[in-house]
NUMI-518316 format. One record per residue (C-alpha): residue in three letters; x, y, z. Coordinates in Angstrom, 1 decimal, decimal comma. Example, Ala and Ser with C-alpha at 12.3 -4.5 7.8 and 13.67 -1.06 7.14 Angstrom:
BEGIN
+-----+--------+--------+--------+
! res !      u !      v !      w !
+-----+--------+--------+--------+
! ala !   12,3 !   -4,5 !    7,8 !
! ser !   13,7 !   -1,1 !    7,1 !
+-----+--------+--------+--------+
//
This chain:
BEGIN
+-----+--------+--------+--------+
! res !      u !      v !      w !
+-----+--------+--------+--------+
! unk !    0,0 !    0,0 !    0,0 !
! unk !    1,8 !    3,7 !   -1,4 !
! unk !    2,4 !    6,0 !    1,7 !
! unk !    0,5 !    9,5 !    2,0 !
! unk !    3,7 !   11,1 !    0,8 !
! unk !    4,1 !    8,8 !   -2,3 !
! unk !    0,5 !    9,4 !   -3,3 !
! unk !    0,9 !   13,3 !   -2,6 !
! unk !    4,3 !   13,0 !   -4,7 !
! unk !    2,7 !   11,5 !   -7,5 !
! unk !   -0,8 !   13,6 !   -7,9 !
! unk !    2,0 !   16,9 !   -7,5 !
! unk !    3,8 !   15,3 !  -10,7 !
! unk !    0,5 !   15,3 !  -12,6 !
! unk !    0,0 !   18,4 !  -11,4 !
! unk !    3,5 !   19,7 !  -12,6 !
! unk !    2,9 !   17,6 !  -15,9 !
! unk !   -0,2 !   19,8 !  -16,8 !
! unk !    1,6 !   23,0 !  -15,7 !
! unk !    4,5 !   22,2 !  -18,7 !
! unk !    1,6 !   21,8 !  -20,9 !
! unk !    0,3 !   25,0 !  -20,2 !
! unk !    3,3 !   26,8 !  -20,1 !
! unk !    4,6 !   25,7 !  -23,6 !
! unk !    0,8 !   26,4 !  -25,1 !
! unk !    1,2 !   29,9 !  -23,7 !
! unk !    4,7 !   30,6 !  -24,8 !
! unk !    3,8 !   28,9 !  -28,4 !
! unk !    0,4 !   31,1 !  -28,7 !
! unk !    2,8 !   33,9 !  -27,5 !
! unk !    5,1 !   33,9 !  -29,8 !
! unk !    3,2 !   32,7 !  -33,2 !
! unk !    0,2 !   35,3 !  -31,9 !
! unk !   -2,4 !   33,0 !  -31,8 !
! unk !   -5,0 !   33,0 !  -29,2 !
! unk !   -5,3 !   30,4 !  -26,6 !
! unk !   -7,0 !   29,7 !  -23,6 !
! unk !   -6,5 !   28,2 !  -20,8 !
! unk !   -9,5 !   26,2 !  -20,9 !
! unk !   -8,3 !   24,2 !  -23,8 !
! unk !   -5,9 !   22,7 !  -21,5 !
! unk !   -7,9 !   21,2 !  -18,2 !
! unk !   -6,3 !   20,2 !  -15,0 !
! unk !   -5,6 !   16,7 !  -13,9 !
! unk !   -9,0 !   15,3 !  -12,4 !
! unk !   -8,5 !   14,7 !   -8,6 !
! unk !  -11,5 !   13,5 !   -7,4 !
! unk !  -10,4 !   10,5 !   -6,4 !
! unk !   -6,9 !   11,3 !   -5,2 !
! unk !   -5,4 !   11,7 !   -1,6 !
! unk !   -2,7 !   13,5 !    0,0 !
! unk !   -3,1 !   17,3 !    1,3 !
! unk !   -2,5 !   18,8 !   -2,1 !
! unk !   -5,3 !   16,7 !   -4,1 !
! unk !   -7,3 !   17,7 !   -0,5 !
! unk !   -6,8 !   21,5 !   -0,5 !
! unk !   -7,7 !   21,6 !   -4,2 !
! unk !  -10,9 !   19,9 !   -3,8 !
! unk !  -11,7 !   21,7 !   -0,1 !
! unk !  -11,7 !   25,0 !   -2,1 !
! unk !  -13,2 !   23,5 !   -5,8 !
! unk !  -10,6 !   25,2 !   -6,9 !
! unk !  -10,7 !   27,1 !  -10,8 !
! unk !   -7,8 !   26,0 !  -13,1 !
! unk !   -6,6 !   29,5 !  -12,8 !
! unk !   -6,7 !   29,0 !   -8,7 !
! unk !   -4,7 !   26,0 !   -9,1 !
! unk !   -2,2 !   27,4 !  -11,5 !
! unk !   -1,1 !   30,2 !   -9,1 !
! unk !   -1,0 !   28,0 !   -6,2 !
! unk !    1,4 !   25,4 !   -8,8 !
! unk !    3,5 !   28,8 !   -9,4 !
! unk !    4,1 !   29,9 !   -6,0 !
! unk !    5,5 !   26,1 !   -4,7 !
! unk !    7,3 !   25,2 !   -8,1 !
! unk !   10,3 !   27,2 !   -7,5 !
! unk !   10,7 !   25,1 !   -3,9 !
! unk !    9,9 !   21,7 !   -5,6 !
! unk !   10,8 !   22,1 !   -9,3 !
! unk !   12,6 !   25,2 !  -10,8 !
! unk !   14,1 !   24,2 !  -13,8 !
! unk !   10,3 !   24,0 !  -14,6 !
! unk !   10,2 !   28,2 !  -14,8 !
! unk !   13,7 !   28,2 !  -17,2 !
! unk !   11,9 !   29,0 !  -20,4 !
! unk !   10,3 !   32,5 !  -18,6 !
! unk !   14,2 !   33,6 !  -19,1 !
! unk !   13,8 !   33,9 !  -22,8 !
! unk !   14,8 !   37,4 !  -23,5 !
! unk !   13,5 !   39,8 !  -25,8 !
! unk !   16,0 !   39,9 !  -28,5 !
! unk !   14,4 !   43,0 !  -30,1 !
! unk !   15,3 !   44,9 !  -26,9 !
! unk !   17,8 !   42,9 !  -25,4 !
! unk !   16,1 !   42,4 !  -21,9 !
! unk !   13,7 !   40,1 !  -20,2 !
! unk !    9,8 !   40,2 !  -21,6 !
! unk !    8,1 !   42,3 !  -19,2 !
! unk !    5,0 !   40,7 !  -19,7 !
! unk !    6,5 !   37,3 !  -18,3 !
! unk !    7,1 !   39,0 !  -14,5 !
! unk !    9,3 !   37,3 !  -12,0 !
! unk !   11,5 !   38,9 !   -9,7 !
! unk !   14,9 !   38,6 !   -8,6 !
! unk !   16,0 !   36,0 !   -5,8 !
! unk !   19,0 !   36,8 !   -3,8 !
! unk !   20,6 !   33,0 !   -3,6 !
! unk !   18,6 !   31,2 !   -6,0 !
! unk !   19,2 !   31,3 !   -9,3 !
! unk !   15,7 !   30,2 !  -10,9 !
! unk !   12,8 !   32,4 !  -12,0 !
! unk !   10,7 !   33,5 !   -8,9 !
! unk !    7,1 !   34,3 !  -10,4 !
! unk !    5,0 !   37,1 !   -9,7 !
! unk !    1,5 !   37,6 !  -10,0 !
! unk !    1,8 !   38,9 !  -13,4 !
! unk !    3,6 !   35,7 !  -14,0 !
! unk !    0,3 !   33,7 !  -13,5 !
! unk !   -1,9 !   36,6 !  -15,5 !
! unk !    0,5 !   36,1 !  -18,4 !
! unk !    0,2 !   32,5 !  -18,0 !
! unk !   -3,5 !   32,5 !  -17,3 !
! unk !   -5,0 !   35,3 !  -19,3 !
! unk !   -2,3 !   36,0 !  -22,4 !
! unk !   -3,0 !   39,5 !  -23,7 !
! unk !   -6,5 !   39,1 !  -23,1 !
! unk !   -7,8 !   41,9 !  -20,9 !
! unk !  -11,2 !   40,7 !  -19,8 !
! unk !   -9,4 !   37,6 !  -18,6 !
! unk !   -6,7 !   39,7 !  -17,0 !
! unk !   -9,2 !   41,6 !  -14,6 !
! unk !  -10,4 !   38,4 !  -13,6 !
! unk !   -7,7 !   37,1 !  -12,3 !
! unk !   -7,8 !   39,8 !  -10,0 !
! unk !   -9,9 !   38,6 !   -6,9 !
! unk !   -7,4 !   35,7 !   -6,7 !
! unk !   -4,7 !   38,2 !   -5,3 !
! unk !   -6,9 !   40,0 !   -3,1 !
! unk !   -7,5 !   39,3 !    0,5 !
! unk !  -11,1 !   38,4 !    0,8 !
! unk !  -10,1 !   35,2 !   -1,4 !
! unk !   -8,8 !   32,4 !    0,6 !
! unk !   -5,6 !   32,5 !   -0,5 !
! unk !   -5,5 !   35,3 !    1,5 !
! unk !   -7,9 !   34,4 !    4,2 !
! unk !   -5,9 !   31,0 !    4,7 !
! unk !   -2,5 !   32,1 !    4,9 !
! unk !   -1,7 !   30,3 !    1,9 !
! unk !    0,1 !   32,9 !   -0,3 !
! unk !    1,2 !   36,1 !    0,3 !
! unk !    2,6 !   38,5 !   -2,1 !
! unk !    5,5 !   40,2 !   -1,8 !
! unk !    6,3 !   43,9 !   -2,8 !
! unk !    9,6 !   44,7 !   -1,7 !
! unk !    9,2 !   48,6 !   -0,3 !
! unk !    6,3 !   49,2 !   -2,5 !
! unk !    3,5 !   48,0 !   -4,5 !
! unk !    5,2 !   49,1 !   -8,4 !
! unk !    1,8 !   47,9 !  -10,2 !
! unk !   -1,3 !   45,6 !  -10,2 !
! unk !    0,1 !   42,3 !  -10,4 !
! unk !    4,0 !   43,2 !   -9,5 !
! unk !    4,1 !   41,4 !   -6,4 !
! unk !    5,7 !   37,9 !   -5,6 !
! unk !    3,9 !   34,9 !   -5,2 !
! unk !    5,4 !   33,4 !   -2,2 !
! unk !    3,5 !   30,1 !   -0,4 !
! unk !    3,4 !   31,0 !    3,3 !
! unk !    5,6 !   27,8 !    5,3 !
! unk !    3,1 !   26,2 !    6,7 !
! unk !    1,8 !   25,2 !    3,3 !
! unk !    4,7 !   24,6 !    1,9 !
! unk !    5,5 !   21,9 !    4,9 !
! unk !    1,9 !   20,8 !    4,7 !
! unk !    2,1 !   20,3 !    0,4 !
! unk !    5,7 !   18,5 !    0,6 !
! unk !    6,0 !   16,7 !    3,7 !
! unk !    2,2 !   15,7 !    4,8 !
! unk !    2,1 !   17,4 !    7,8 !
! unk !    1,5 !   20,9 !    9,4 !
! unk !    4,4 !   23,1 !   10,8 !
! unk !    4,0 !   25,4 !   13,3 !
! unk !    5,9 !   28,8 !   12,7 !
! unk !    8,9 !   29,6 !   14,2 !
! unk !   10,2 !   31,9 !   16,3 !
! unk !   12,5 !   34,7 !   14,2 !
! unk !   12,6 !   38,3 !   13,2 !
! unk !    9,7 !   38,3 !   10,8 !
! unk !    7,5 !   36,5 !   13,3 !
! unk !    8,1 !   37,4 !   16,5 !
! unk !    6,1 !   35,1 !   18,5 !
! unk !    6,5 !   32,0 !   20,6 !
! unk !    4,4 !   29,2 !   21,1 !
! unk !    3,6 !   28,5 !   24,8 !
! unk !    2,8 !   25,3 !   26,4 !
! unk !    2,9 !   24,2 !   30,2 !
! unk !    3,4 !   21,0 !   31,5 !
! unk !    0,7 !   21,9 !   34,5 !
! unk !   -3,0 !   21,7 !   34,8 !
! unk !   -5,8 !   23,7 !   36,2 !
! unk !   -5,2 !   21,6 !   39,6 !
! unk !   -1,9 !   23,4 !   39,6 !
! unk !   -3,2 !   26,8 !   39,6 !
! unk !   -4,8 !   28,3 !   42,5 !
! unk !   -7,2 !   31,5 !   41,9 !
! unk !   -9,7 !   33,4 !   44,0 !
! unk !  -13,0 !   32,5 !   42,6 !
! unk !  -14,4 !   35,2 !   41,1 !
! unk !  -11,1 !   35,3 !   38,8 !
! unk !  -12,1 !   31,6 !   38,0 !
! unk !  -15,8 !   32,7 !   37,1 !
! unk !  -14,4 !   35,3 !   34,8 !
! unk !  -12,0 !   32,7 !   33,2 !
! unk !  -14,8 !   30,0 !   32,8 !
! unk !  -16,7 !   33,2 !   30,4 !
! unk !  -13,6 !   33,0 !   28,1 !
! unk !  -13,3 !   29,9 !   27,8 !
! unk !  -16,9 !   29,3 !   26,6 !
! unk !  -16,4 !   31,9 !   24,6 !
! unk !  -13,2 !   30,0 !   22,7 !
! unk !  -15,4 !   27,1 !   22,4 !
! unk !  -18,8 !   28,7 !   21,6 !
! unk !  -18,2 !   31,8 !   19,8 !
! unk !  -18,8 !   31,5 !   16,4 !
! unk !  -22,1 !   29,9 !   17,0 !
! unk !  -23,3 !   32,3 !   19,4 !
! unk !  -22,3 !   34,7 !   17,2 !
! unk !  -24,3 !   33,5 !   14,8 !
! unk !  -27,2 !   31,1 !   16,1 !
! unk !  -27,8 !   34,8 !   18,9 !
! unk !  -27,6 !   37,0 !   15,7 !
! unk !  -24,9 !   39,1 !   17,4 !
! unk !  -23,2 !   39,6 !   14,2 !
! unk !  -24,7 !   42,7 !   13,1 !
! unk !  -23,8 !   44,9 !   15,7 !
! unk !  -20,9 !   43,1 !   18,0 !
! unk !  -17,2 !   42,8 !   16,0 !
! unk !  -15,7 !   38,9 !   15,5 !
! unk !  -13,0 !   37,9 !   18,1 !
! unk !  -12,4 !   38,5 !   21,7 !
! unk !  -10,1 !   40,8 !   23,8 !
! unk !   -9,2 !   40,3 !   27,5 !
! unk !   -7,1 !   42,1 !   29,6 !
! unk !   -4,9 !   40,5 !   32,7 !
! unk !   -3,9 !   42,6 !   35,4 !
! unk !   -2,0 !   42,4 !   38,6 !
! unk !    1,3 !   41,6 !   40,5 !
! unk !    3,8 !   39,9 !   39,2 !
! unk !    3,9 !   35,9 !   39,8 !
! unk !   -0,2 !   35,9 !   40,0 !
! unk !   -0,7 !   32,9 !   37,3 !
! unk !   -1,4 !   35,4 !   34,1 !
! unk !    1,1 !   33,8 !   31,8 !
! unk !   -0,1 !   30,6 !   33,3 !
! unk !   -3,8 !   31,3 !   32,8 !
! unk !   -3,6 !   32,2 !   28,9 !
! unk !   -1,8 !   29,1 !   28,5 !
! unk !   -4,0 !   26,6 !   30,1 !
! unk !   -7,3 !   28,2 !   28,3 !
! unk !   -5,5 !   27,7 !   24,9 !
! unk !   -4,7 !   24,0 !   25,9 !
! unk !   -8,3 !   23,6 !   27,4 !
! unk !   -9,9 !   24,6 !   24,2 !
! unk !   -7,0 !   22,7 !   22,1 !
! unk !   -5,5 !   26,0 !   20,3 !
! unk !   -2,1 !   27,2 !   20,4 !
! unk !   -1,5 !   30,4 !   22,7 !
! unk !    1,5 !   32,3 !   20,5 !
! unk !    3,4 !   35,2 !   23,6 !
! unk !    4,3 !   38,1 !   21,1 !
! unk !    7,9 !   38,7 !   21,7 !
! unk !    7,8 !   42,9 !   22,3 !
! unk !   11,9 !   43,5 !   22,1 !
! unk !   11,6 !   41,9 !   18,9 !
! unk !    8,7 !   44,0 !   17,9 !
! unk !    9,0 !   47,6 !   19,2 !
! unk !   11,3 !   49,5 !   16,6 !
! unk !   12,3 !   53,2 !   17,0 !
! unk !   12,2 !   53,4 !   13,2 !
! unk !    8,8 !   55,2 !   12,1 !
! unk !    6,6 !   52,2 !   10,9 !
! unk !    8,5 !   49,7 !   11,8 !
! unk !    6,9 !   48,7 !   14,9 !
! unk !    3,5 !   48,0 !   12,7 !
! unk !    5,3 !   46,0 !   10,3 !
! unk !    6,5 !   43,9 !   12,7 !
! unk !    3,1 !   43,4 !   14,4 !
! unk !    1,4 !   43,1 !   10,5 !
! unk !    3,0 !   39,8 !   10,1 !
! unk !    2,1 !   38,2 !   13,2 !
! unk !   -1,8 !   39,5 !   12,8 !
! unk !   -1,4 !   38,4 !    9,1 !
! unk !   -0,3 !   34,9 !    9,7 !
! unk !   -2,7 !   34,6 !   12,8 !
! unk !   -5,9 !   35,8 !   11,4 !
! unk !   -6,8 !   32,9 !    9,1 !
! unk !   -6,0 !   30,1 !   12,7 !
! unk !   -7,6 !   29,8 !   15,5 !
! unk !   -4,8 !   31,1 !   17,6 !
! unk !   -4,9 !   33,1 !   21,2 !
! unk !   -2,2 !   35,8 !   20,8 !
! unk !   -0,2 !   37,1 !   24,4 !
! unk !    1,0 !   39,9 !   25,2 !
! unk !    2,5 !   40,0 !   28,4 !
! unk !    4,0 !   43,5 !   30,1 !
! unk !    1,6 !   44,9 !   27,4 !
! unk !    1,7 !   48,4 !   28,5 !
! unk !    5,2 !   48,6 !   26,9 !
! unk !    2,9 !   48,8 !   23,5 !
! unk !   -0,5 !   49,9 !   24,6 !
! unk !    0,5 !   52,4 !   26,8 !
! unk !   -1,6 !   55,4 !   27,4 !
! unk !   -1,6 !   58,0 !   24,5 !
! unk !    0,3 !   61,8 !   25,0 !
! unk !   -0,2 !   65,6 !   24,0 !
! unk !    1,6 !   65,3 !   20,8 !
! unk !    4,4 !   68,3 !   21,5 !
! unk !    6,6 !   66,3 !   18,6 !
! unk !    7,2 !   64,1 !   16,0 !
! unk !    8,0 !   61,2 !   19,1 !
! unk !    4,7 !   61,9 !   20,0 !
! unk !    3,0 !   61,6 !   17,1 !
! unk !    4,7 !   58,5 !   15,9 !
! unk !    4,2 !   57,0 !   19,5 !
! unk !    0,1 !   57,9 !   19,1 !
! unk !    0,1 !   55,8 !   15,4 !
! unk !    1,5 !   53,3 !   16,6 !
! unk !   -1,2 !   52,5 !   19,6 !
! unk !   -4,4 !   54,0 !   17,0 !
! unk !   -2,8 !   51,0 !   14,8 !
! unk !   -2,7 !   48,6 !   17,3 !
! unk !   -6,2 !   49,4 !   18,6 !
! unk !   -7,9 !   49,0 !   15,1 !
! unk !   -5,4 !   45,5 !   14,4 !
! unk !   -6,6 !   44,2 !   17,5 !
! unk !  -10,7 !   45,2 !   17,0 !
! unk !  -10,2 !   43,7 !   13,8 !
! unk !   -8,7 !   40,3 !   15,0 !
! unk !  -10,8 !   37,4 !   14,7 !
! unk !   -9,5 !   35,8 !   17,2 !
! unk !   -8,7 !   35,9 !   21,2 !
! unk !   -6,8 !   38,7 !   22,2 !
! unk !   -5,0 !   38,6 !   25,9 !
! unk !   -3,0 !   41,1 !   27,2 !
! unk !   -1,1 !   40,9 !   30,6 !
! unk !    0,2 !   43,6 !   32,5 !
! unk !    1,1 !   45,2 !   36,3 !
! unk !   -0,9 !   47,9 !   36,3 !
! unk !   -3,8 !   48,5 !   34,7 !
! unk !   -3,8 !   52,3 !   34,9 !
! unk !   -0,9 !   52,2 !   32,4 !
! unk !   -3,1 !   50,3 !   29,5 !
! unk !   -4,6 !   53,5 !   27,2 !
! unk !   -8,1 !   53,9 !   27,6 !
! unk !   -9,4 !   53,1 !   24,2 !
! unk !   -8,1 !   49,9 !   25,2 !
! unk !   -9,3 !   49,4 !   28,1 !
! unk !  -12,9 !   50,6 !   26,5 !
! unk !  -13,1 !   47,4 !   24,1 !
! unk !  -11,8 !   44,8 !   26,5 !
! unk !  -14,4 !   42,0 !   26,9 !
! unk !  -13,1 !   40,4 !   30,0 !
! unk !  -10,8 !   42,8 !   32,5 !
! unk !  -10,0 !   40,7 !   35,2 !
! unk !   -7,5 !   41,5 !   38,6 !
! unk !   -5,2 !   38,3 !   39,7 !
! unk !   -4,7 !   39,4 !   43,6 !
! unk !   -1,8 !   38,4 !   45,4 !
! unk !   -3,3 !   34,9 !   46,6 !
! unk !   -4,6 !   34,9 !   50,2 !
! unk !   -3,3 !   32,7 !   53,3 !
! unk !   -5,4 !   30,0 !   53,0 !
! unk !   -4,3 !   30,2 !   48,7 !
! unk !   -0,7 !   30,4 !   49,7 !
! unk !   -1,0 !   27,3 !   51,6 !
! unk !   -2,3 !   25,4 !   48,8 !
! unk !    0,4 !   26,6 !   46,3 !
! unk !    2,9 !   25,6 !   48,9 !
! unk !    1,2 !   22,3 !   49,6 !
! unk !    1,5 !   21,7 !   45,7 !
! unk !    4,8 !   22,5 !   44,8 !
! unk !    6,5 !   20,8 !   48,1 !
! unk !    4,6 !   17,5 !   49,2 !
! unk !    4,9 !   17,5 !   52,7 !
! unk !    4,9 !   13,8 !   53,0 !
! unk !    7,8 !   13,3 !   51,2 !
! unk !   10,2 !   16,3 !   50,8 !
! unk !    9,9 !   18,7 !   53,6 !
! unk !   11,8 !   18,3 !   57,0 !
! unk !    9,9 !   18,0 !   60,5 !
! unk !   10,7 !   21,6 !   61,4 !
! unk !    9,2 !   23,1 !   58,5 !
! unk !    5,5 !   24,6 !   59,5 !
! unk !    3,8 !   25,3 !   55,9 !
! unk !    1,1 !   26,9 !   57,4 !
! unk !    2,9 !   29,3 !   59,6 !
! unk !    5,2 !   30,1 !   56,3 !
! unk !    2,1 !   30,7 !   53,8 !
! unk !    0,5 !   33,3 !   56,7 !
! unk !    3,7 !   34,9 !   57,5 !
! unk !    5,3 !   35,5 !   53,6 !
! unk !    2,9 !   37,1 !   51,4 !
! unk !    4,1 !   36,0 !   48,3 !
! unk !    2,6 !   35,3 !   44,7 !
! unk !    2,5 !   31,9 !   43,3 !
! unk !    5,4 !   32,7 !   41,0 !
! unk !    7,6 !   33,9 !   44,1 !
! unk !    6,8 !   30,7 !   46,1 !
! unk !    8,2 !   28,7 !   42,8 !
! unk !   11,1 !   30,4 !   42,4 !
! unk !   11,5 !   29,8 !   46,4 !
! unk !   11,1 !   26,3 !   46,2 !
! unk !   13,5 !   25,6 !   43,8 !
! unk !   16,3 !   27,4 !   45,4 !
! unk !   15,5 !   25,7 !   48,7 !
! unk !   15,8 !   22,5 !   47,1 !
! unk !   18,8 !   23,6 !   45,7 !
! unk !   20,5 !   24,6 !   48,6 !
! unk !   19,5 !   21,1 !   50,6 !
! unk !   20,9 !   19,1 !   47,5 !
! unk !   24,3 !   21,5 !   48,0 !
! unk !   24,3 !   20,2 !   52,0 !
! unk !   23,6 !   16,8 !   51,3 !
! unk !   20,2 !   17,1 !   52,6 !
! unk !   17,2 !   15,1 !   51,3 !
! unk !   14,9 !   16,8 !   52,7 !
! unk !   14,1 !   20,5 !   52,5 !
! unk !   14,8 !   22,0 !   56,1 !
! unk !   13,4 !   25,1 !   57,9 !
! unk !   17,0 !   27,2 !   57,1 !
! unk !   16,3 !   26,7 !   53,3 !
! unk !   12,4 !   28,2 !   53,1 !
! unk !   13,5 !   30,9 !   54,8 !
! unk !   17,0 !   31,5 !   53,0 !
! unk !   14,4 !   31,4 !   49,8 !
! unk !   12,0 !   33,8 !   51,2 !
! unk !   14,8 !   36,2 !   51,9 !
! unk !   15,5 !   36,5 !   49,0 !
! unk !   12,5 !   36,9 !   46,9 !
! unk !   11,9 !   39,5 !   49,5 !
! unk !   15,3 !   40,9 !   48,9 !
! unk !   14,1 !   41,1 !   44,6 !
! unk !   11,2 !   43,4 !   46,2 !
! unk !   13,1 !   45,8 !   47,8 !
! unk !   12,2 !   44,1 !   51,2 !
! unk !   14,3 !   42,2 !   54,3 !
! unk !   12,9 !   39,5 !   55,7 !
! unk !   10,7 !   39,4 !   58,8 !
+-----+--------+--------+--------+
//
């Protein structure tokens, strides 16, 4: 029995076997002037096939025209010699024919299409059929909407169909290899995925902070239908925004994460030293390509210490100020727009701009957990039974020490530390309190 990656191989070499077909009736038509269509030539019948490409063709019923730009944009990745004859230069002027597109590469030496490329291809000369080729490159078509292909203008959009046709990587992985590929962390997407080995059991939150969660999470799971079955749509926007405020170490991180693995979607933490620029408009390029890439998935975006880029608005006395204002108006309307779940984190809620604050959904306070909370965060990092010392008194620590779930962590593990470093197997009295000293010590506080 063939393999999902054999069978995918073979229906793209179909695929690519029509494509030469088409290429050499267009060039021949070209060249002779005789007019033909792309019609004359019909694409491989897939009906029957499997594999993700013969599936995303038939998911989307797409045209031949549809499946000819989508062959175009992963052909330089899987076969470029197939593109050579779009070098043929025009003798008469001794340069490249204008009307075949492509652009440049900066390491590979094939012919990288553009959209007019696939016009040329598609269309000819013909201008009625030009124009239609139009909707393909615009958002609203799922090329777009997907994620699938995005085109590429360098600093600026020269004309209509100048821009490259480049397949987005997690179709390119999905149409070669099988499977889907989660982006990666770099400079042009400068978010990380976030997962957590712990469990709601493992997080310990007043309940009216658990009520509020419980809201968001129905309305991950629920949205779209209430959305629609509620007829919300005509007057509330897609998507939802949350904000999470509070002390450091109060489970906010650890909250966005566990909804996202609740509901079974990735929670991406936008990286913001990788995002703010002090170049004018760099900031919302940056933050373009993650909305781009994350509108079309079912993803929850983060942004933790949030006020660093939604910070309140000034008087605009300069330039600074000015730019400073875009960029948050920018990042108001990106984030309104979203589709998706929007969570941002922060310390203080005063600092988030108001306009913000206005269109958050949920706006809930993590408090510094209570006595009776800190006991149980204790009692679940440090089993009593097993690794703590007769001297230590967990109760009498959690009512002493005020400290946030994140500070009792990072107290834990240098406590356990410091035993290992005596030869202790056991956690002892000294080493809670040589911990607590000095996440008091980070707070600007001595110990009691």
């Amino acid at each position: 029995m063939q393999s999902l990656s054999t069978m995918n191989a073979a229906v793209l070499a179909r695929e690519l076997d029509w494509f030469a077909l088409v290429l050499e009736a267009r060039l021949t038509a070209y060249f002779e002037a005789r007019d033909w269509q792309l019609d004359q030539l019909p694409p491989p019948d897939l009906a029957r096939e499997s594999g993700p490409y013969a599936g995303l063709v038939r998911e989307h019923a797409m045209a031949p025209e549809e499946r000819l730009v989508l062959l175009l944009a992963l052909i330089p990745h899987i076969r470029p010699q197939a593109l050579d004859a779009l070098f043929t230069r025009n003798k008469t002027f001794e340069r490249p024919f204008t009307e075949f597109g492509g652009w440049p590469g900066k390491t590979h030496g094939g012919f990288l299409p553009t959209c007019e490329t696939a016009v040329f291809i598609a269309a000819g000369a013909d201008l009625e059929r030009r124009f239609r080729m139009i909707p393909l490159f615009e958002n609203d078509h799922f090329f777009a909407h997907r994620g699938i292909l995005r085109l590429e203008h360098g600093e600026r959009a020269e004309t209509l169909f100048s821009g490259a046709l480049t397949l987005s990587g997690e179709y390119l992985h999905l149409l070669t290899s099988g499977s889907r590929q989660k982006p990666d962390f770099s400079a042009s997407f400068p978010a990380k995925l976030i997962t957590t080995p712990l469990t709601w059991d493992d997080l310990v939150l007043a309940p009216e902070v658990l009520e509020e969660i419980a809201n968001i999470q129905l309305w991950l799971e629920k949205g779209p239908a209430l959305m629609r079955d509620w007829g919300l749509e005509k007057a509330v926007k897609p998507g939802y925004r949350a904000l999470f405020y509070g002390p450091p170490g109060t489970g906010k991180t650890l909250t966005a994460t566990l909804i996202g693995a609740n509901a079974g979607v990735d929670v991406y933490r936008i990286d913001l030293s990788m995002v703010v620029s002090k170049y004018i408009g760099e900031t919302e390029k940056n933050l373009a390509g993650v909305f781009d890439q994350a509108a079309s998935k079912n993803w929850v975006l983060f942004f933790d210490e949030a006020d660093a880029l939604f910070g309140r608005r000034t008087q605009t006395s300069s330039s600074n100020d000015r730019h400073a204002n875009q960029e948050v108006a920018y990042l108001l309307q990106r984030i309104e727009d979203f589709p998706g779940m929007v969570i941002l984190a922060t310390n203080l809620r005063a600092n988030i701009d108001e306009a913000f604050a206005r269109r958050f959904q949920s706006s809930i306070y993590f408090p510094l957990p209570d006595a009776e909370q800190r006991l149980q965060l204790w009692r679940g990092i440090l089993d009593p039974g097993q690794r703590l010392a007769p001297d230590v008194d967990l109760e009498h620590i959690a009512h002493e020490y005020p400290l946030a779930g994140g500070a009792i962590a990072n107290v834990a593990r240098y406590a356990v530390l410091r035993a290992l470093q005596r030869n202790r197997d056991r956690v002892a009295r000294e080493d809670l309190h040589a911990g607590i000293a000095r996440e008091r010590l980070k707070e600007g506080k001595a110990i009691a």
